[in-house]
Phi, psi and omega in degrees: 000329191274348181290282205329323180269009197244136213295136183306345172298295158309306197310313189287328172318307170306299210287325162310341185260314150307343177286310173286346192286326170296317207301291192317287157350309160297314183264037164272315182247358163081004178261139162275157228279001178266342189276016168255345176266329178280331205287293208287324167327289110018292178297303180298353205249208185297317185263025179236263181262005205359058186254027147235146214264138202281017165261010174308293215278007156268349170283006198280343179268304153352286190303292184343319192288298220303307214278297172328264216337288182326295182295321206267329199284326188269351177290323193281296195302355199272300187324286216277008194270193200245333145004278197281311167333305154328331192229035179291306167331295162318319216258317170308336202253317182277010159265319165292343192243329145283029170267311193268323204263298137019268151348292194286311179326285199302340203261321181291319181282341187276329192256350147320294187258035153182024167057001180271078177337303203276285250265327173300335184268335188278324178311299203297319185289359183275303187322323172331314210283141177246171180271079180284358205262320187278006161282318187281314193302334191286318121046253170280323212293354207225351163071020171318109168260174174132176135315295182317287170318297170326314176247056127259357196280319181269005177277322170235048152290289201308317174317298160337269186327303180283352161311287174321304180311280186305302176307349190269315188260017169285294170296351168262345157294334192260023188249358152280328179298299173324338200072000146301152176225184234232110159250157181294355148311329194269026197231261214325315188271320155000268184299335177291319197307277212283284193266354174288000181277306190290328169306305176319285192349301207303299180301304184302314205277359172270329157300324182287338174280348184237012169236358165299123177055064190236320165277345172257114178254135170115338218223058210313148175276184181276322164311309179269338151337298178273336167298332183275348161278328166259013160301313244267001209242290186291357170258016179271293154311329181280314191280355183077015181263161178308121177281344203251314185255346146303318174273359155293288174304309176329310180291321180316296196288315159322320174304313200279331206230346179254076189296318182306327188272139164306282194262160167271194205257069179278016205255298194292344174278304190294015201234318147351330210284308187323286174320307156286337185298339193289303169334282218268018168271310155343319172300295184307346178273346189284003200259140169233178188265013161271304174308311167334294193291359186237019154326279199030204177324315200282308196296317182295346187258327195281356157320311200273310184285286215305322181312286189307300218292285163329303176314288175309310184329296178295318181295284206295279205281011161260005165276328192269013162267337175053051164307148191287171191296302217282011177248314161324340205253316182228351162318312170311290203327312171327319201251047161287311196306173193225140134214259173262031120342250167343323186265309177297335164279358168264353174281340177280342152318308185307325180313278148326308157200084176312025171250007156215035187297303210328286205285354159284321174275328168311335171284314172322305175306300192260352150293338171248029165264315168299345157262351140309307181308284191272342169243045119289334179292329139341284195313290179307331149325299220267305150355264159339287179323317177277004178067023173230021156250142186289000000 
C-alpha cells in the first residue's frame, strides 16, 4: 500500500540514482548501461518485485516521444554533417537492406510456422523497426570512433524511415487480405505519415536554422534548441505523422542550412541523459508475466528471423555498397536493440485488426524488452571487435 501511494517525485529521484549506479557498473564491468537500466526495470517491475506502482509506468509514452524527439534531431543533424556526406551510399543502400531483408526473413519463417498470412505481413513490418536511442548511447557511452560507429549513426537514422515506408505497406496488404477494406485514404495517410513527417521537418527547420544561435553567436542555447524539437515532435503527433522521422529532417535541415552555427547541439545530447535513463527502466517495467507465457514458437522464430534478417541484410548490400571489411563484417550485428517504435507500431495493428492487435503487441512487448537486454551487448561487442572503443 505505501509503494501504491508513494509520490512520482520519489520515484525519479530513485530512478536518477539508479541511472548513475548503472553508469558506475558499466564501465566496471563493461556491459552497457541500458542493457543494465532494462535488466533493474525487469526486476522492479510486474515480472520481478513489483514494488512501482503501475499508474508511474502510464508516463512511458510521454518519455518515449520526448527521448526519440531528441535522439533523431541529433541523429538527422549528425546524417546531415559533411562527415557523412561521402558515404551517403553505403548509408542508403546497407539501411535498406536491413530494413528489407528482415522483412522477408520474418514474413517467410513466420508463415512456415503458422500460415497465417496478416499476422506474417504485421510481423515483418514491425521487425523493421530498429532502437536508435539505444545505439547512439552505446555509442557515446564508450566513445566509439571508426567507420562502423560512424555510418551507423546514419544507418540508423535512415533505417527507420524505411521501416516506417515498409510496415505502412505491409499493413495495408494484411488489412486487404483480412478482408476488410482498403480505401484509398487508407494508402494516402500511409505516404503522409512518411512525407508529411519529412515536410513538417522541413517547414519548423527552416526558422529554427535562421534563428538558433543568434543571442550566443556561434553557439545555440539548449532552450531554444529543445523548443523547436519538441514542437517539432508534438506537431507531429498532432498531424499523425512519424514524430521520429520528422525530428530527424528537423536536425538534417538545421545542419545544411545554419551555416553560423559553429559548434554542434552537444548540450541537447547532454540533456537528453534523463530521459533516456527514464526510457529504458520504464521499458523493462512495461513486461508483464502474461506476455511471457504467451512468447512461444511464433515469438522465438519471429526473434531468430529478425536477428538472421538484420544481419545477413547489412551484410549483402554492404557489399554491393562496396563497403570496407570491418563495417561488412560488424555493422548488422549493431542494429539489433527494438524498442518504441516496434510497440506503436503494434499498437496501430490493433488499431487495424483487432483481432490480433492482443497477440501482436504482447510479442512486441516482450520481444523488445528482449532486444533491448542483448542488443547493446552486441553492439558493444561488435564494436570492440572492430577495434574503436578507446
Amino acid at each position: 500500500m505505501l509503494v501504491e501511494t508513494m509520490p512520482d517525485l520519489l520515484i525519479i529521484g530513485f530512478i536518477f540514482l539508479t541511472g548513475w549506479l548503472a553508469h558506475a557498473i558499466s564501465s566496471r564491468a563493461h556491459i552497457p548501461r541500458v542493457t543494465i537500466l532494462v535488466s533493474i526495470g525487469v526486476l522492479v517491475g510486474p515480472v520481478g518485485l513489483d514494488i512501482v506502482p503501475a499508474a508511474f509506468t502510464q508516463h512511458f509514452s510521454t518519455v518515449t516521444h520526448l527521448a526519440l524527439a531528441m535522439i533523431g534531431f541529433l541523429l538527422g543533424e549528425s546524417f546531415a554533417g559533411r562527415d557523412l556526406i561521402a558515404e551517403r551510399r553505403q548509408i542508403f543502400l546497407i539501411s535498406l537492406g536491413a530494413s528489407l531483408v528482415p522483412a522477408i526473413a520474418v514474413f517467410s519463417l513466420i508463415f512456415l510456422a503458422t500460415s497465417n498470412l496478416v499476422l506474417s505481413l504485421v510481423l515483418a513490418g514491425i521487425a523493421t523497426a530498429t532502437d536508435p536511442a539505444a545505439t547512439v548511447d552505446v555509442i557515446h557511452e564508450y566513445r566509439a570512433r571508426g567507420a562502423v560507429s560512424r555510418l551507423l549513426k546514419g544507418v540508423v537514422a535512415v533505417d527507420d524511415a524505411w521501416g516506417v515506408i515498409i510496415f505502412s505497406l505491409l499493413l495495408v496488404a494484411a488489412t486487404t487480405v483480412a478482408g476488410n477494406e482498403t480505401s484509398v485514404g487508407d494508402i494516402a495517410h500511409s505516404a503522409w505519415e512518411v512525407f508529411g513527417a519529412l515536410l513538417l521537418g522541413v517547414v519548423i527547420g527552416i526558422p529554427m536554422s535562421a534563428v538558433v544561435g543568434r543571442h550566443r553567436p556561434g553557439e545555440p542555447t539548449l532552450v531554444e534548441a529543445m523548443g523547436f524539437v519538441f514542437i517539432c515532435g508534438g506537431c507531429a503527433l498532432f498531424l499523425d505523422v512519424s514524430y521520429l522521422l520528422a525530428c530527424m529532417m528537423l536536425g538534417a535541415t538545421v545542419a545544411r542550412r545554419a551555416k553560423h552555427i559553429e559548434r554542434p547541439f552537444h548540450d541537447i545530447e547532454t540533456v537528453s541523459d534523463p530521459f533516456l535513463i527514464i526510457f529504458f527502466l520504464l521499458s523493462g517495467m512495461s513486461i508483464e508475466l502474461s506476455a511471457l507465457n504467451l512468447l512461444g514458437v511464433i515469438g522465438l522464430v519471429y526473434v531468430l528471423a529478425r536477428c538472421l534478417g538484420k544481419i545477413f541484410g547489412a551484410v549483402v548490400f554492404a557489399h554491393f555498397a562496396q563497403s570496407s571489411p570491418q563495417v561488412t563484417r560488424y555493422l548488422g550485428w549493431c542494429l539489433l536493440p527494438q524498442a518504441g517504435v516496434a510497440i506503436g507500431m503494434a499498437l496501430l495493428v490493433g488499431e487495424r485488426l483487432p483481432e490480433i492487435g492482443e497477440p501482436v503487441l504482447t510479442l512486441a512487448v516482450t520481444t523488445t524488452v528482449f532486444f533491448e537486454l542483448i542488443g547493446p551487448l552486441v553492439t558493444r561487442w561488435s564494436l570492440y571487435r572492430a577495434g574503436e572503443l578507446q
